[in-house]
C-alpha positions in Angstrom: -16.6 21.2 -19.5 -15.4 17.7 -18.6 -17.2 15.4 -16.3 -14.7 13.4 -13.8 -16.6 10.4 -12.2 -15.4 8.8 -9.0 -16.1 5.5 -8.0 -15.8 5.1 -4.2 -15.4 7.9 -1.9 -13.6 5.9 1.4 -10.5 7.4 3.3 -7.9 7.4 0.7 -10.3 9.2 -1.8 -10.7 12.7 0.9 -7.6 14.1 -0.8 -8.4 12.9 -4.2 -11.5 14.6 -4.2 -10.4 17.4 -2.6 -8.0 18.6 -5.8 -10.6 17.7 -7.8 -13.1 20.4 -6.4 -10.2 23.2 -5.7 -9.1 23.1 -9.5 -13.0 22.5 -11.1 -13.8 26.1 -11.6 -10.2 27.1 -13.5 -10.3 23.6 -15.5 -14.0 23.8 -15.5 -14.6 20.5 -14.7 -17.7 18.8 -12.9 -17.0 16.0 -10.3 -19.7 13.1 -9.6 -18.3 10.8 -6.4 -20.1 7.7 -6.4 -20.4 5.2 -3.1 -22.7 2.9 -1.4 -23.1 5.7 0.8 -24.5 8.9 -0.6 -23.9 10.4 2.8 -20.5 9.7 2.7 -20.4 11.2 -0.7 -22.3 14.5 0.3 -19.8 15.0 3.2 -16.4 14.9 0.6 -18.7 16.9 -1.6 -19.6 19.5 1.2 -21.8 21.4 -0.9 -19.2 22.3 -3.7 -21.5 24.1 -6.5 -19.1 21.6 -9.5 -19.4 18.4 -7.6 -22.5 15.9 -7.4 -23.0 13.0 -5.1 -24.9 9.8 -5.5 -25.4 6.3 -4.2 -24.0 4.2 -6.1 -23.9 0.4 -6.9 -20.9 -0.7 -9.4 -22.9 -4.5 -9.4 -26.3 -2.6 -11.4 -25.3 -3.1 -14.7 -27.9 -0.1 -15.9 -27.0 2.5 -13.1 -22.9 1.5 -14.3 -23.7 2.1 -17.5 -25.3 5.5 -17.5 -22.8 7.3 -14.9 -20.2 5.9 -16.7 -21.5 7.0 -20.2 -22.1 11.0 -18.6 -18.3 11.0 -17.7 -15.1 11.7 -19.8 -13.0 10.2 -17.4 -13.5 7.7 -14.7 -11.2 7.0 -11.3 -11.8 4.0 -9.7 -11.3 3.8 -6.2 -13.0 0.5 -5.4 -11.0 -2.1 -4.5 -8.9 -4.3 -6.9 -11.1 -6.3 -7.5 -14.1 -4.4 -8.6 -12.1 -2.9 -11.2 -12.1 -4.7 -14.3 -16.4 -4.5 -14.3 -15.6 -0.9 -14.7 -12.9 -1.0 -16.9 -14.8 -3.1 -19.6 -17.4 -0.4 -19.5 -14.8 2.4 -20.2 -13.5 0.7 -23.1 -17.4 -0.4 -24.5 -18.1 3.5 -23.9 -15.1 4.9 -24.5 -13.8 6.6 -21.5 -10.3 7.0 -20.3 -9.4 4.9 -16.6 -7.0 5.1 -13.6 -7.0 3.3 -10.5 -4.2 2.8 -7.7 -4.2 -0.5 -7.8 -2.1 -3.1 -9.2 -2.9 -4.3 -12.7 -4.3 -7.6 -12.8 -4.6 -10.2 -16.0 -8.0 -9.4 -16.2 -7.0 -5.8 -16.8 -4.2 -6.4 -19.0 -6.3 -8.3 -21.3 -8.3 -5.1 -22.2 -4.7 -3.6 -23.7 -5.7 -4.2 -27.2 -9.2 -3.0 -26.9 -7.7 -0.2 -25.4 -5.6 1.1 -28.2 -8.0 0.3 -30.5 -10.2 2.9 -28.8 -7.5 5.1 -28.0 -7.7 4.8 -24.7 -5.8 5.0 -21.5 -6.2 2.9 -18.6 -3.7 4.2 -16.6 -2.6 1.6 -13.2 -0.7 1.6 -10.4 -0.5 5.1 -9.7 -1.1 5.7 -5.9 1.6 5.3 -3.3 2.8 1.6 -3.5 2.1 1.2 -6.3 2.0 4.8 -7.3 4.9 6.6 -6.1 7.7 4.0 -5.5 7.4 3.6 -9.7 7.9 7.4 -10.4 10.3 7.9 -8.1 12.2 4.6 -8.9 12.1 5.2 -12.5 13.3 8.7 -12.1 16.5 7.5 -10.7 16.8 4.9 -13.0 16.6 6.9 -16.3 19.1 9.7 -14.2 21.4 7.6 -13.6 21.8 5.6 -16.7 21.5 9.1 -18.9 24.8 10.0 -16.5 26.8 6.8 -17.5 26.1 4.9 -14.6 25.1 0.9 -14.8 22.7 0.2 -12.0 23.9 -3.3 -10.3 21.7 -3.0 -7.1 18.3 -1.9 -6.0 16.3 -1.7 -3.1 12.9 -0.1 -2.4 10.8 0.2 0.7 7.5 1.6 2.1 5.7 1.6 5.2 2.6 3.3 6.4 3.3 3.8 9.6 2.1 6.3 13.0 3.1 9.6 13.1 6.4 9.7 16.6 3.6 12.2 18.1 0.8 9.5 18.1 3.1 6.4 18.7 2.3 5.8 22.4 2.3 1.8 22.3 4.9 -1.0 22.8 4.3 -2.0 19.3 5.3 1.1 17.5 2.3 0.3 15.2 -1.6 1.5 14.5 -3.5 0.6 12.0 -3.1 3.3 8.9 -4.9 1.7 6.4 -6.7 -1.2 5.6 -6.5 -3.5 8.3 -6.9 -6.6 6.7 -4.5 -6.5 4.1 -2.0 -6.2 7.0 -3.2 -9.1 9.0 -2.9 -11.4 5.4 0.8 -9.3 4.3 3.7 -11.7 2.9 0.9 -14.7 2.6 0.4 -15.9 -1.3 3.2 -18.2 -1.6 7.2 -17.7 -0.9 8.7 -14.2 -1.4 11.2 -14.1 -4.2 13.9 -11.5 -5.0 17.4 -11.3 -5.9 20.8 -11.0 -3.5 24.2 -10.7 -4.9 23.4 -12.8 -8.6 21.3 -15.4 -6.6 17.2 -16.2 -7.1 16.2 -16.7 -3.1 13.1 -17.6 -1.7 11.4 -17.4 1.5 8.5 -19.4 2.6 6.0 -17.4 4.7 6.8 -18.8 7.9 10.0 -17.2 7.7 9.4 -13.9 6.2 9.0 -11.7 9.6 12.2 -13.7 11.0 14.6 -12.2 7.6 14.8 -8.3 8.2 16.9 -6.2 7.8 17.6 -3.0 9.3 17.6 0.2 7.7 18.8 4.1 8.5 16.9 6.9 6.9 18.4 10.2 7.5 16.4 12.3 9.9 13.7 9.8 10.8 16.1 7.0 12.5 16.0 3.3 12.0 13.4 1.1 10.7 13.3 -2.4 10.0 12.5 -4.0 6.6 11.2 -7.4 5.7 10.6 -8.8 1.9 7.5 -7.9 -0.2 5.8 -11.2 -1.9 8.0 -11.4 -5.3 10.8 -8.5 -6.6 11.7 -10.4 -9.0 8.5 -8.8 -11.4 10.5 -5.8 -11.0 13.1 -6.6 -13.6 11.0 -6.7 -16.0 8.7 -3.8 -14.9 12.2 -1.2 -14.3 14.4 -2.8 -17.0 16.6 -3.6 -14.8 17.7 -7.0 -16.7 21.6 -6.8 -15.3 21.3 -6.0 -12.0 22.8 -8.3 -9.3 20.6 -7.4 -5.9 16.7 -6.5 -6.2 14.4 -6.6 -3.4 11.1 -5.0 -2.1 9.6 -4.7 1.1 7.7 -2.9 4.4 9.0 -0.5 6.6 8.1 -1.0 10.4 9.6 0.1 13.9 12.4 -2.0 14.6 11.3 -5.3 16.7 7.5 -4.9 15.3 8.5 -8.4 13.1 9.8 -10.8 15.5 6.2 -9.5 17.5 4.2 -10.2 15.0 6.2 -13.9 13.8 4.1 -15.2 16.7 0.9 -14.8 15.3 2.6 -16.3 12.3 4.2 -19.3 14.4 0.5 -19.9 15.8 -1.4 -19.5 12.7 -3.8 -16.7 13.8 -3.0 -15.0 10.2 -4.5 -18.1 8.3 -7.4 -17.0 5.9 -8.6 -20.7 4.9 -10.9 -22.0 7.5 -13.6 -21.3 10.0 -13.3 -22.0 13.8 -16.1 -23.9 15.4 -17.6 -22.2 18.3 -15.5 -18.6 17.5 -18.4 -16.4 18.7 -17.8 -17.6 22.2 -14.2 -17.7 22.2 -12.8 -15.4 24.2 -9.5 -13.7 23.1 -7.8 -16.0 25.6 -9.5 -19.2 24.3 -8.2 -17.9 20.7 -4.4 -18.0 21.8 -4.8 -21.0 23.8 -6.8 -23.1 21.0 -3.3 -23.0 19.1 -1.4 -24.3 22.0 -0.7 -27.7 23.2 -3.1 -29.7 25.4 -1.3 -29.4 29.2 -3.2 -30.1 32.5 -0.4 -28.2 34.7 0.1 -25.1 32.2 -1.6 -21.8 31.9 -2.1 -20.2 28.5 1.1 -17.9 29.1 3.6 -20.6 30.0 2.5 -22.7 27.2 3.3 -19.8 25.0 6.6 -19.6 26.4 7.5 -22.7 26.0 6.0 -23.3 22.5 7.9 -20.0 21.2 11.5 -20.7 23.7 11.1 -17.2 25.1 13.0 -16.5 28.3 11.2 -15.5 31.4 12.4 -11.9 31.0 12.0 -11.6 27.4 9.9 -8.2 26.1 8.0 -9.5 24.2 5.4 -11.2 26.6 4.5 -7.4 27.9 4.0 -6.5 24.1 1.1 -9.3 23.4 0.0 -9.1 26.9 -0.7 -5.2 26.5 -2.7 -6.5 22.9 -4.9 -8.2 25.4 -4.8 -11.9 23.9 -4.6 -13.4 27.4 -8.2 -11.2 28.3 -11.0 -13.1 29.6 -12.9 -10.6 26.6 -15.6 -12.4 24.5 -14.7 -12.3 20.9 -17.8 -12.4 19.5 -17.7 -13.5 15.9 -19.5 -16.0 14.3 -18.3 -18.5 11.8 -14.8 -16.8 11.5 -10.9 -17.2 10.1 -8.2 -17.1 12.7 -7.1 -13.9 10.8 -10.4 -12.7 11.5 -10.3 -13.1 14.9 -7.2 -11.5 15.3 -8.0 -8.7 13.4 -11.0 -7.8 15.4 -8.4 -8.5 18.5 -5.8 -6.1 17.2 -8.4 -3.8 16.1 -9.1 -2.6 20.2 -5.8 -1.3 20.4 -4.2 -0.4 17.1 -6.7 1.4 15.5 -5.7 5.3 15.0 -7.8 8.1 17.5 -9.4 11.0 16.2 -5.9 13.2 17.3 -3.9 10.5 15.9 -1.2 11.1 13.0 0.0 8.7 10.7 3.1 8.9 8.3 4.4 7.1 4.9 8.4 6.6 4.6 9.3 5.1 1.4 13.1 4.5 1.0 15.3 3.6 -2.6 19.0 2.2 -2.5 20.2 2.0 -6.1 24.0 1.1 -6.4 25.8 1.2 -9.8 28.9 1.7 -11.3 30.3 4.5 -13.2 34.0 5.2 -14.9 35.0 1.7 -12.8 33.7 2.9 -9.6 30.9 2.4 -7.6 28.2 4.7 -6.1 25.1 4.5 -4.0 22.4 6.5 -3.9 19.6 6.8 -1.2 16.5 8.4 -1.8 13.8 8.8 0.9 10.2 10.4 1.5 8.4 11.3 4.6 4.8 12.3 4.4 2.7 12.7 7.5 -1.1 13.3 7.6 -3.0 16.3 9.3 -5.5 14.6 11.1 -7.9 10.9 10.3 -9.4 13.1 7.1 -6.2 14.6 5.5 -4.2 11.3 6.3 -0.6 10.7 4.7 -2.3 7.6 3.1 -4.9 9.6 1.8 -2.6 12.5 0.3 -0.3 9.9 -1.2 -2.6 8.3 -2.8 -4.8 10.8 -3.7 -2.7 13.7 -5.0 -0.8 11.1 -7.2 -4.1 10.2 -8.9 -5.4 12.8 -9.2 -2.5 14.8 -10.8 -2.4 11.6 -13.3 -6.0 12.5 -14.2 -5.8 15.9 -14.9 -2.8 15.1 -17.3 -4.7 13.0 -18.9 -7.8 15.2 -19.6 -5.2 17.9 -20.5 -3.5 15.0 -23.2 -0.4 15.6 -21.6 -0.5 11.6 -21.3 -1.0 10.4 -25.0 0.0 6.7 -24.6 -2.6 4.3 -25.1 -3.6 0.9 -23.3 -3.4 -0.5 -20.1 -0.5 1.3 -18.7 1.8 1.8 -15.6 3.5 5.4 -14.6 6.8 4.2 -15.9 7.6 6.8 -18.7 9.7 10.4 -18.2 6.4 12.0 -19.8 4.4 10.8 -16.3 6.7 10.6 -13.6 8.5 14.3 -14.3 5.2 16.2 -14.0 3.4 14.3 -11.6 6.8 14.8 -9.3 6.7 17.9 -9.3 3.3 18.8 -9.0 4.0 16.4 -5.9 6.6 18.5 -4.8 4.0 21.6 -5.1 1.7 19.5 -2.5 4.4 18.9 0.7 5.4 15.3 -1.1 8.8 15.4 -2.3 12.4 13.1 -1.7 15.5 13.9 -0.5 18.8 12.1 -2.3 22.1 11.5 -1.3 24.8 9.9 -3.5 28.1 8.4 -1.7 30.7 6.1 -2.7 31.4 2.8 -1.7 33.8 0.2 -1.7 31.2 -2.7 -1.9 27.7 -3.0 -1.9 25.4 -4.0 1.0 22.7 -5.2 1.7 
């Protein structure tokens, strides 16, 4: 038998749990879920005769130890983190890793130890990151084994509501965690490459350079630039290529929205506001606004941003509710805090609400002196809040990457990322087996664009 031990059992980790439990009794496993909240972990669990739930603290050294120690593999599904507390354990007991998150130094620092264990610490093998390197890499590898030499490449993602359950001006609810989305694009300028040329943008600028983008079947979407590409080159191989650049999928008109808050500052992370548990949601917009005896909060917004009288996007913050008279409530907190809990009233998903992940690849290259795009895109949406399309992204990709490790049908050794043909071709195609699958298209062109 082998003992699978899950750290954290929150929303992304339903469907990951889930496959774990429906293929126990034919790969006779046993699964332990492990969270601050047993109950949480007895309701994934639901009874299952191979699974075993427990509260569980990843800061007691002597509880970390001895779960970890009963297990042959461990998934970690805290956040980032939290991970490298666990993944020095692994390698002191000996126990294979994978998380979705990205790796960090700290991580990467454990390679050595790693091998020397024989070992595999497998990252980055959710959705973003997860998906959009198999996928990517799967292109990449096809395209060069057919002659081609790859001379652009774009990749996109967004997590976005289901078109059944978007019923707001915004186009938007909250699908996942909602404040990485309130922080997105902040960490110093975004960098990436256009046509041979390093360019940069600072974060005040980032939701004002989009660029819009047609996905067949779905309609158009609007991209705007992850925090730096340029890691990419490296990571794909892609040392020759003349355009790279990643970034996030929204509903087209969802960034020049949400540049306000930027404009303001209500997304900085870096200070507390006096006084913020009796701000109201009005005092919050009107506490970045000039001083003016003869203006109301609106027309001081207005004027501040140069929108004209008529212009939509008044009715899209005044539907948020920012101008309400509504007592905020939080003490000793960030303006992204506040707005958070602001935006939280309206964009967080119902019980009947769907969401949906598009990711979207443009790779252009060059083959017998001519040149050829092709667009690959994938459209995943969830079932309800417990089968989410975050949560089956996520969660089947993980999962499928632990089981072929168990199986040793993953042999490298180290801190790795799902880059190789030996990882992405299964795991795509068990994908496929689970509703999560691209569609491709290859065209020529006469130039490429951007």
């Amino acid at each position: 038998m082998k003992n699978i031990f899950v750290i954290g059992a929150g929303r992304s980790a339903t469907t990951l749990i889930g496959y774990f439990l429906e293929h126990a009794e034919e790969q006779d496993w046993h699964l332990t879920v492990g969270d601050i909240s047993a109950e949480l972990c007895e309701k994934k669990i639901s009874g299952h005769p191979r699974g075993r739930a427990i509260a569980f603290d990843v800061f007691n050294a002597a509880q970390r130890k001895e779960e970890i120690s009963k297990a042959d593999i461990i998934v970690s599904m805290l956040p980032a983190s939290m991970h490298v507390e666990v993944a020095k354990e692994c390698v002191e007991l000996g126990k294979h890793l994978t998380t979705a998150s990205y790796i960090s130094k700290e991580m990467k620092a454990l390679n050595d130890a790693a091998q020397a264990k024989g070992l595999t610490l497998l990252n980055e093998t959710g959705l973003d990151p997860g998906i959009d390197h198999l996928s990517a890499m799967k292109l990449i590898d096809e395209i060069r084994n057919d002659g081609g030499e790859i001379k652009h490449f774009e990749s996109f993602t967004g997590g976005l509501v289901a078109p059944e359950s978007d019923d707001n001006p915004w186009h938007y609810k909250f699908t996942w965690n909602p404040r990485n989305v309130v922080l997105a694009s902040q960490g110093g300028a975004v960098k990436f490459i256009h046509n041979g040329k390093h360019k940069y943008i600072p974060y005040h600028r980032v939701f004002r350079r989009t660029e819009y983008i047609t996905i067949e079947g779905q309609g158009e979407f609007e991209g705007y630039a992850n925090r730096d590409s340029l890691s990419y080159v490296e990571v794909y191989g892609l040392h020759d290529v003349k355009t790279l650049y990643r970034g996030t999928l929204r509903k087209p008109g969802f960034s020049r929205s949400w540049d306000v808050f930027v404009q303001l500052g209500m997304t900085d992370d870096s200070y507390v506001m006096e006084g913020s548990e009796t701000m109201t949601n009005r005092d919050f917009v009107n506490s970045f606004l000039p001083f003016s005896l003869r203006d109301n909060v609106e027309l001081k917004l207005r004027a501040m941003l140069k929108l004209d009288q008529d212009d939509r996007l008044m009715q899209k913050l005044q539907w948020l509710g920012i101008f309400d008279k509504v007592v905020i409530g939080l003490k000793n907190a960030t303006p992204a805090q506040m707005l958070q809990h602001i935006l939280e009233q309206k964009w967080s998903m119902r019980p009947d609400d769907k969401d949906m992940i598009v990711m979207w690849h443009k790779v252009g290259f060059v083959k017998n002196g001519k040149k050829f795009v092709t667009e690959s895109s994938m459209v995943v949406k969830g079932d309800d809040q417990e089968n989410t399309a975050m949560s089956k992204t996520v969660g089947y990709t993980l999962a499928i990457a632990t089981r072929m490790i168990l199986e040793n049908r993953i042999t490298e050794r180290g801190v790795l990322l799902p880059l190789s043909k030996g990882v992405y071709e299964p795991v795509l195609e068990e994908l496929k087996k689970n509703g999560i699958a691209f569609n491709e298209k290859t065209y020529q062109v006469e130039e490429f664009t951007t």
